[in-house]
C-alpha positions, -999 to 999 in steps of 0.1 A, spaced: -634 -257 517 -599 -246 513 -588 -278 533 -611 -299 507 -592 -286 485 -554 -292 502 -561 -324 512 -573 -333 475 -541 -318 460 -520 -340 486 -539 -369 473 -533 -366 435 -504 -355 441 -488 -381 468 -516 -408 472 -493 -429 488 -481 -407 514 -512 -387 519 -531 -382 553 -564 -395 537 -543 -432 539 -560 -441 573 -600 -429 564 -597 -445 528 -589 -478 545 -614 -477 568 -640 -469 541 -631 -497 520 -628 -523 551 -664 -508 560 -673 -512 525 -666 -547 522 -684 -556 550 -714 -539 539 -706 -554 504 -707 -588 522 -738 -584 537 -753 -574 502 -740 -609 486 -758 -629 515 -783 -645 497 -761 -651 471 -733 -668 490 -760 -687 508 -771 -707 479 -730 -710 462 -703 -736 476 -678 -720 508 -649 -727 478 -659 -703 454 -672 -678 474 -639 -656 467 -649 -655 429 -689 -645 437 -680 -607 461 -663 -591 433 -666 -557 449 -663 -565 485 -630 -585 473 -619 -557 457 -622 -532 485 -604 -556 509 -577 -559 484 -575 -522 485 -572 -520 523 -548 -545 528 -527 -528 496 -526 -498 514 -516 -512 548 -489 -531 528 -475 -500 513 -473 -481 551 -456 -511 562 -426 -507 537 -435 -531 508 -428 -524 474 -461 -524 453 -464 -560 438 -495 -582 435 -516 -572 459 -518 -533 449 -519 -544 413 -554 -565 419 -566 -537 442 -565 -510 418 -573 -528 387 -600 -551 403 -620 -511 418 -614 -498 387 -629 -527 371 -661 -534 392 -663 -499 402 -673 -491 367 -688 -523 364 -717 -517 391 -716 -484 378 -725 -492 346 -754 -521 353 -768 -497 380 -772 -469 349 -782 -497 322 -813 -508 349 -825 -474 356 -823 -464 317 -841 -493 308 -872 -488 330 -856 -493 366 -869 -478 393 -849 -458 410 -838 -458 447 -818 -444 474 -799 -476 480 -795 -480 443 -780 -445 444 -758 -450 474 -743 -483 457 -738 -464 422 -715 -430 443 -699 -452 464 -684 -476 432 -678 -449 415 -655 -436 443 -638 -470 437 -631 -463 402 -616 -429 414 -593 -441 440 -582 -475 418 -572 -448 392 -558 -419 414 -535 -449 432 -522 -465 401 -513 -439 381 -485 -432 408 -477 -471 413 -443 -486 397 -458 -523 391 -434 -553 381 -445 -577 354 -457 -608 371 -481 -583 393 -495 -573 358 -498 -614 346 -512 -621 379 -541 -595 379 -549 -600 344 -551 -640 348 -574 -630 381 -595 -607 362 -602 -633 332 -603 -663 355 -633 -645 371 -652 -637 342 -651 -670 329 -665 -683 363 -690 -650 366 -705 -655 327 -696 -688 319 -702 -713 349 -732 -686 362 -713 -668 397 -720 -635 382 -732 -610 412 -775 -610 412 -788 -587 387 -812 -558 394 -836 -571 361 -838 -599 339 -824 -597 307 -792 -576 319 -771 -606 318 -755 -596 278 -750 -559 290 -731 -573 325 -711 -596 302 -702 -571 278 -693 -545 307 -666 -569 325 -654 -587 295 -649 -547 283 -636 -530 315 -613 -566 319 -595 -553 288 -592 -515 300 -584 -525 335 -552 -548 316 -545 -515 297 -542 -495 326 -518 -519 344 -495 -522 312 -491 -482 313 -484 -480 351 -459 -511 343 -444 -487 315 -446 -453 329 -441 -457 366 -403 -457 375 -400 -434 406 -408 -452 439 -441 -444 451 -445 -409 467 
């Protein structure tokens, strides 16, 4: 328990330079292959072009493991760690939230319902434990924020929004992303403001 405990403080405290780098990577590249598999029906029946703007999370995740091998390699934090964090925070909560807004509306609940809902919310914690120690420049901050609303349009407007668990969740989903879109922007703009030390 006690090295729980260390290895968590090293993690808040220096997420960049913790020993948990390695095993978070490997989760998320494991969870965006699951995440992959999850979307096959779904990318089965969309166009090869826009598959990149159908696997949200699984995009997300992979953006989060190549931001973190970035980082080891010596690059400054620019767009790449900007989308990761903002993009698990976003869907993170996201799935989170249409996962909770199914099971409180008569859902039936299930282990790999449950499974899903931990592991995104472990996307929205390490999106937020990240960025709060992450020095962003501006055009990372554009860049994810024209991303974000880009997908959204294409998600709610032109109908690529991930499969719902029941009909009639489609004004809740909307609502969600349009929302978390906004607080994921919010987010960035404070990092942008508050984060001047290099990343430790």
């Amino acid at each position: 328990m006690g090295l729980l405990l260390e290895l968590w403080s090293e993690l808040w405290q220096r997420p960049w330079r913790s020993s948990l780098i390695w095993p978070i990577i490997l989760i998320n590249i494991a969870g965006s292959a699951y995440g992959l598999y999850w979307y096959r029906a779904q990318l089965a029946g969309t166009p090869a072009h826009l598959w990149l703007l159908v696997v949200d999370s699984p995009l997300a995740t992979a953006f989060f493991a190549l931001a973190l091998l970035l980082v080891i390699a010596g690059r400054r934090p620019g767009l790449v760690v900007a989308a990761a964090c903002a993009t698990t925070i976003k869907y993170g909560l996201w799935t989170v939230g249409v996962i909770t807004h199914y099971w409180l509306t008569g859902g039936q609940f299930s282990a790999i319902e449950a499974m899903v809902w931990i592991y995104h919310l472990g996307l929205v914690l390490e999106g937020f434990i990240f960025l709060r120690k992450t020095p962003l420049p501006v055009y990372a901050v554009v860049g994810t924020a024209g991303w974000m609303a880009l997908n959204d349009y294409m998600d709610y407007v032109r109908g690529l929004h991930p499969y719902l668990f029941a009909p009639g969740q489609e004004a809740a989903a909307l609502g969600l992303a349009a929302g978390l879109t906004v607080l994921s922007v919010i987010l960035l703009i404070h990092a942008l403001v508050c984060n001047h030390l290099p990343v430790n």
